[in-house]
C-alpha positions in Angstrom: -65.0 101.1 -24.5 -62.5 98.7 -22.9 -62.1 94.9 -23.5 -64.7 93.4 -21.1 -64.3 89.9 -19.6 -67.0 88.7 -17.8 -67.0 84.7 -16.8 -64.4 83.8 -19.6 -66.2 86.1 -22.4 -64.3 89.0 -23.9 -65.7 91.8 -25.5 -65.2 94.7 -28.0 -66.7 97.0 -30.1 -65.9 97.5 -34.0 -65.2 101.8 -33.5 -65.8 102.6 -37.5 -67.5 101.3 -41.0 -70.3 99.7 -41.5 -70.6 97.9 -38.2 -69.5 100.8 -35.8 -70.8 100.1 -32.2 -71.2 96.4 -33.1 -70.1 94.0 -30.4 -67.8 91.0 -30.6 -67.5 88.0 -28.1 -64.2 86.0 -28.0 -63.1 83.4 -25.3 -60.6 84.3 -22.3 -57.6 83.1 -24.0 -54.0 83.3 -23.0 -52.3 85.4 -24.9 -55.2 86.4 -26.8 -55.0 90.2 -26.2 -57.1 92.3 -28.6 -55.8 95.6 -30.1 -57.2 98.2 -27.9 -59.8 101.2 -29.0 -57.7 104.1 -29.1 -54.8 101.3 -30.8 -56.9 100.7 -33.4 -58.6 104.0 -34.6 -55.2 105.6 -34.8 -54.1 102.2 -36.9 -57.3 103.2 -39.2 -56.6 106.6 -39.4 -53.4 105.8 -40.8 -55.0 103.2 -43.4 -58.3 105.3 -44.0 -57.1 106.1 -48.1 -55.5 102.3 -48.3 -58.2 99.9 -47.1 -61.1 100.0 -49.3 -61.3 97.3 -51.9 -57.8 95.6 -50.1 -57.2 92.0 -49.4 -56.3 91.7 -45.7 -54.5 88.9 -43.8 -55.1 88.7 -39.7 -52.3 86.3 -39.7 -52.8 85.6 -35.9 -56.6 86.8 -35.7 -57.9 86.2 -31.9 -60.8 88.2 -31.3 -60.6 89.0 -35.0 -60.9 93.1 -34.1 -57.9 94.0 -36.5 -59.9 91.6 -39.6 -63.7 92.5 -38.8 -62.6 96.2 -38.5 -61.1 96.3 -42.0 -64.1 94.9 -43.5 -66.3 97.1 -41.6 -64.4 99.9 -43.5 -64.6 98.3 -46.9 -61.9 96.0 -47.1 -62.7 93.4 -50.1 -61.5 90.3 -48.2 -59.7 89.4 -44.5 -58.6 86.4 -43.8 -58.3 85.6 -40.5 -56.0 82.4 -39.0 -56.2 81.6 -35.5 -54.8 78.1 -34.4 -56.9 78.2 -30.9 -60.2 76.1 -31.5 -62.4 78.1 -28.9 -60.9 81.7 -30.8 -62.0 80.2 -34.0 -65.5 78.8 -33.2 -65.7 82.5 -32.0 -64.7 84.3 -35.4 -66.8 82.1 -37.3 -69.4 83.2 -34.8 -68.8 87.0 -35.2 -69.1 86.5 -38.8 -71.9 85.0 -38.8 -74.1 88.0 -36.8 -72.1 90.2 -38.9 -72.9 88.9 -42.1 -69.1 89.0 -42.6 -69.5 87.1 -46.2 -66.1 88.5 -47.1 -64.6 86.9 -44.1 -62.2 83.7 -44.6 -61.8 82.0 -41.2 -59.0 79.7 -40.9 -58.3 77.2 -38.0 -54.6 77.1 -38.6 -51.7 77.9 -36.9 -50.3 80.9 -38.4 -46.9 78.8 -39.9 -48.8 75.7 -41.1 -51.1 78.5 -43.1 -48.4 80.2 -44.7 -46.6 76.9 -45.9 -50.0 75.0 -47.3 -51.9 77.9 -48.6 -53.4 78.0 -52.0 -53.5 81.9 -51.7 -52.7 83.4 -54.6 -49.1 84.9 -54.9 -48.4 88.7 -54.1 -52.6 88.8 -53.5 -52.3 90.1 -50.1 -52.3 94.0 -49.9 -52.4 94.6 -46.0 -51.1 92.5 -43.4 -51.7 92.3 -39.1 -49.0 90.8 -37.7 -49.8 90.8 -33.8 -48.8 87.3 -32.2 -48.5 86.8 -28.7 -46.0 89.1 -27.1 -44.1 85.9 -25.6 -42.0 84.2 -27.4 -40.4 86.0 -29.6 -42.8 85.8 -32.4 -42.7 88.8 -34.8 -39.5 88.8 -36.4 -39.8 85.3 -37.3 -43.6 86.2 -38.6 -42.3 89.0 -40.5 -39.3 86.5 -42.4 -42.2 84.1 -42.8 -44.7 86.4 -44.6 -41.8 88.0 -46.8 -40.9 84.6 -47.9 -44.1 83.1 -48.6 -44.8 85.4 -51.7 -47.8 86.3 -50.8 -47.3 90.2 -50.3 -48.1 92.6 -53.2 -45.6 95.0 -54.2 -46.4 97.5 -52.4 -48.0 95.7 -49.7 -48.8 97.3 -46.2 -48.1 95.3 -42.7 -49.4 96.5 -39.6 -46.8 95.3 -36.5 -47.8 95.4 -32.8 -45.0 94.2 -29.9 -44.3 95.1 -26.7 -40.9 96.5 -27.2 -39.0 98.7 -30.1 -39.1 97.1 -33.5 -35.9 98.2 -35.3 -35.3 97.8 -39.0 -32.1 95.3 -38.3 -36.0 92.7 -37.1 -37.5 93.3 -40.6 -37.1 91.9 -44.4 -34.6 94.2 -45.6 -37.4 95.5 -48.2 -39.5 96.9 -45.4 -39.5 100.0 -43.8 -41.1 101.4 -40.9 -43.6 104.8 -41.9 -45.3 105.6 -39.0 -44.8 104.4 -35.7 -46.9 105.2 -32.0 -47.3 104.0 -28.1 -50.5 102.9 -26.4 -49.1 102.2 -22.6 -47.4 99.1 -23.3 -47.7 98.3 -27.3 -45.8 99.7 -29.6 -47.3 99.3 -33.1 -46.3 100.2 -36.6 -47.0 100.5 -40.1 -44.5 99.2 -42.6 -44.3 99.4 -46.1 -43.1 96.5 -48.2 -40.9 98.1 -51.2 
């Protein structure tokens, strides 16, 4: 099923877990694009033998499809960070008719988060980095998220752009594993070494 947008209401379903076929509602955002479908079952194909009991980090959450689909698939914990107040109230929603109790919803942006966090360090097992495509974010996303010592050794990060991500973009103690192309996303998996 394909994002819906009906009078500034987005839609998408969770596609696997516990909550396959549920529905979530986020606001018309800009720059809030959710991962598509076919995007995220190969993405959870990929991490089928490395989600369960994993804590997760939807560093730049929007519609939250990345963070609620882990937990729907046994994930132990996801936080999720979104700085826009609309996107938040919106998770914290979701969660709610989910019954999402291992959800952490954060109204942060995703740099203020990563330099006041209490997290503990190298707790994070699995990371979404998916900013907006403008601007550049990702490589300054990935720096920030190696140097915050939050990652577990090994820790998994999840990478969706626009364009080619080459290694030369990444901490020089992550590598690219698998990479695909949905139309115009790229995505990848990394591992952190």
């Amino acid at each position: 099923m394909k994002t819906r947008r009906k009078s500034g209401i987005g839609t998408l379903r969770i596609i696997g877990g516990e909550w396959r076929s549920r529905v979530l509602r986020f606001p018309a955002v800009d720059g809030l694009r959710p991962t598509p479908n076919r995007v995220r079952e190969t993405l959870f194909n990929w991490l089928r033998e490395e989600i369960r009991d994993k804590t997760c980090l939807d560093l730049f959450a929007g519609s939250g499809a990345l963070g609620f689909e882990a937990l729907s698939r046994g994930a132990a914990r996801a936080i999720l960070i979104e700085r826009n107040a609309a996107a938040c109230r919106a998770l914290a929603e979701n969660a709610r008719l989910l019954q999402a109790e291992k959800a952490d919803i954060r109204h942060s942006s995703a740099w203020d988060w990563l330099r006041q966090t209490r997290q503990a360090p190298a707790s994070i097992d699995l990371v979404f980095l998916d900013p907006p495509f403008a601007g550049g974010l990702l490589p300054r996303a990935c720096e920030a998220i190696e140097q915050s010592a939050l990652l577990a050794r090994p820790a998994l990060i999840y990478l969706e752009a626009d364009a080619e991500i080459t290694g030369r973009q990444l901490p020089d103690n992550w590598r690219i594993r698998k990479t695909a192309t949905a139309g115009d996303v790229r995505y990848f998996l990394a591992r952190r070494e």
